[in-house]
Structures are given as structure tokens and as C-alpha cells.
OpenMM code with the backbone's topology and positions (N, CA, C; nanometers):
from openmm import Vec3, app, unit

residues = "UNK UNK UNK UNK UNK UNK UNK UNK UNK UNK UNK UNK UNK UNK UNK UNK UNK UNK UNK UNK UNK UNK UNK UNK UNK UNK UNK UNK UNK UNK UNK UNK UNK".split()
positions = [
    Vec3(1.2342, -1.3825, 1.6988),
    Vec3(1.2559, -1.3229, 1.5646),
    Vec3(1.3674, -1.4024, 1.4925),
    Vec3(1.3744, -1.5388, 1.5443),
    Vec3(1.5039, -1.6019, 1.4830),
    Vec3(1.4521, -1.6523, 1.3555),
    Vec3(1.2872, -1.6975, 1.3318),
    Vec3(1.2518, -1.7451, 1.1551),
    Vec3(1.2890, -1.6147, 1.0527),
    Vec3(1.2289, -1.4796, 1.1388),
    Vec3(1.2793, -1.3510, 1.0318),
    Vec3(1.3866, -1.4067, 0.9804),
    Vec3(1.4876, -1.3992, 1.0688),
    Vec3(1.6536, -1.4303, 0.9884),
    Vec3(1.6183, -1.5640, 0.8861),
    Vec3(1.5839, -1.6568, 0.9355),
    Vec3(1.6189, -1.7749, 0.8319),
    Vec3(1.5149, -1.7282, 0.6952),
    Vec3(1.4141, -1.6411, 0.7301),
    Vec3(1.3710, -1.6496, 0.5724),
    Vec3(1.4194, -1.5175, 0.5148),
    Vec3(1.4501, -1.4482, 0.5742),
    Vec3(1.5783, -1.3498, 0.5178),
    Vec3(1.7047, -1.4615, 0.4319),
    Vec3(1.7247, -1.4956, 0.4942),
    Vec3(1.8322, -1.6115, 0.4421),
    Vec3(1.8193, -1.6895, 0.3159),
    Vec3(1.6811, -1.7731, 0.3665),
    Vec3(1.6128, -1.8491, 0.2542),
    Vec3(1.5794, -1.7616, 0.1201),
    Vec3(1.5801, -1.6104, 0.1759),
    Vec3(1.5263, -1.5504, 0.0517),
    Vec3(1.4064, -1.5841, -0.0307),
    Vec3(1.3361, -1.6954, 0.0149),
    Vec3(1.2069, -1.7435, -0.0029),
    Vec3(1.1073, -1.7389, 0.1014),
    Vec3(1.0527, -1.6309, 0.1087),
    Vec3(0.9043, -1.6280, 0.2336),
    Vec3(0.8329, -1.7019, 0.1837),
    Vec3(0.8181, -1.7289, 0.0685),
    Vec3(0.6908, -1.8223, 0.0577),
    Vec3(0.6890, -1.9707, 0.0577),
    Vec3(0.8263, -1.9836, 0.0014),
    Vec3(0.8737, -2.1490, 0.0699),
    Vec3(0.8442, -2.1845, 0.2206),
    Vec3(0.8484, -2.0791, 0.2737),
    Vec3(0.8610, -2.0978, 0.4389),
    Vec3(0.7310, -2.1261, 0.4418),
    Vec3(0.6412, -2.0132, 0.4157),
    Vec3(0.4881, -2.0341, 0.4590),
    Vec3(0.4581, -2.1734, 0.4054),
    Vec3(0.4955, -2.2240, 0.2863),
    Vec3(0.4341, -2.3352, 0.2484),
    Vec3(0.4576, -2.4231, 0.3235),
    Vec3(0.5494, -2.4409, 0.4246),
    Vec3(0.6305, -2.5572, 0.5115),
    Vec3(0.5371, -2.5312, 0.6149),
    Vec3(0.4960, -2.4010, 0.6757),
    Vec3(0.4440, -2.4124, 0.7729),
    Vec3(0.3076, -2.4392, 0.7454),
    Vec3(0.2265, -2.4240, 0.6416),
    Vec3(0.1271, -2.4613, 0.6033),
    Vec3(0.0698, -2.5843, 0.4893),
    Vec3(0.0098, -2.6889, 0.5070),
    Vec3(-0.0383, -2.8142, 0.4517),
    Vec3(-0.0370, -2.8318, 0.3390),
    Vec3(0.0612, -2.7046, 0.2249),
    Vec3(0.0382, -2.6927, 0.1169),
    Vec3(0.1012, -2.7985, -0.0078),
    Vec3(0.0507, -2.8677, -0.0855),
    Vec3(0.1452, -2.9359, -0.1520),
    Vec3(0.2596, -2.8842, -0.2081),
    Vec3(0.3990, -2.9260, -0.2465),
    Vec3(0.5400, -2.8864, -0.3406),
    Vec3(0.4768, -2.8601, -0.4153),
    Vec3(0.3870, -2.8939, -0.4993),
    Vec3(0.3377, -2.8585, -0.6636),
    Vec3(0.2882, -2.7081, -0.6090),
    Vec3(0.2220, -2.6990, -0.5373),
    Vec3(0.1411, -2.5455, -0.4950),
    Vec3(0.2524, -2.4446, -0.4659),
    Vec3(0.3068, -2.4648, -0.4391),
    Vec3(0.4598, -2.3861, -0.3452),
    Vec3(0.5149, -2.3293, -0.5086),
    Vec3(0.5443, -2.4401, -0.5366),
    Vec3(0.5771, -2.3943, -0.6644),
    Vec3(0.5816, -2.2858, -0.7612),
    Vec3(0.4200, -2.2949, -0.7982),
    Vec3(0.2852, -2.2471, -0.8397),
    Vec3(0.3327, -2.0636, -0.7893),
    Vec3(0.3338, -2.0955, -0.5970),
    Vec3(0.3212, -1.9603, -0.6125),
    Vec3(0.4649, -1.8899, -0.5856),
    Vec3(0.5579, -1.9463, -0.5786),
    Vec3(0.6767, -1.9236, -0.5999),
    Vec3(0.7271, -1.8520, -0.7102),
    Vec3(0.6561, -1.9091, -0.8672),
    Vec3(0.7095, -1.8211, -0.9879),
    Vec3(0.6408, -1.6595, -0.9830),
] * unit.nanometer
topology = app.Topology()
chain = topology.addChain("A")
for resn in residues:
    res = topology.addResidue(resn, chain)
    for name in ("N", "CA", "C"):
        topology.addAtom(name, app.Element.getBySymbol(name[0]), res)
């Protein structure tokens, strides 16, 4: 349960998923706003 903490941290879950998944920066982005 140590990623919980870091995306607690990051305050971005979806940044995370995008890292762990093949997604382009432009897409991350996208679903970030």
C-alpha cells in the first residue's frame, strides 16, 4: 500500500495511472483537466 501514499501525495491519481499505463503526456493531460 506504499503507491496509495505516493498518489495521496501526488494528489494526482490520474497522473499515476497514466505512468503506469502507455498513455501519451498529451492524453494525461486531456484527462487531467
Amino acid at each position: 500500500r506504499n503507491w496509495n501514499a505516493k498518489i495521496e501525495s501526488s494528489s494526482r491519481p490520474m497522473k499515476f495511472c497514466a505512468r503506469l499505463l502507455p498513455i501519451s503526456p498529451r492524453r494525461s493531460s486531456a484527462a487531467d483537466r
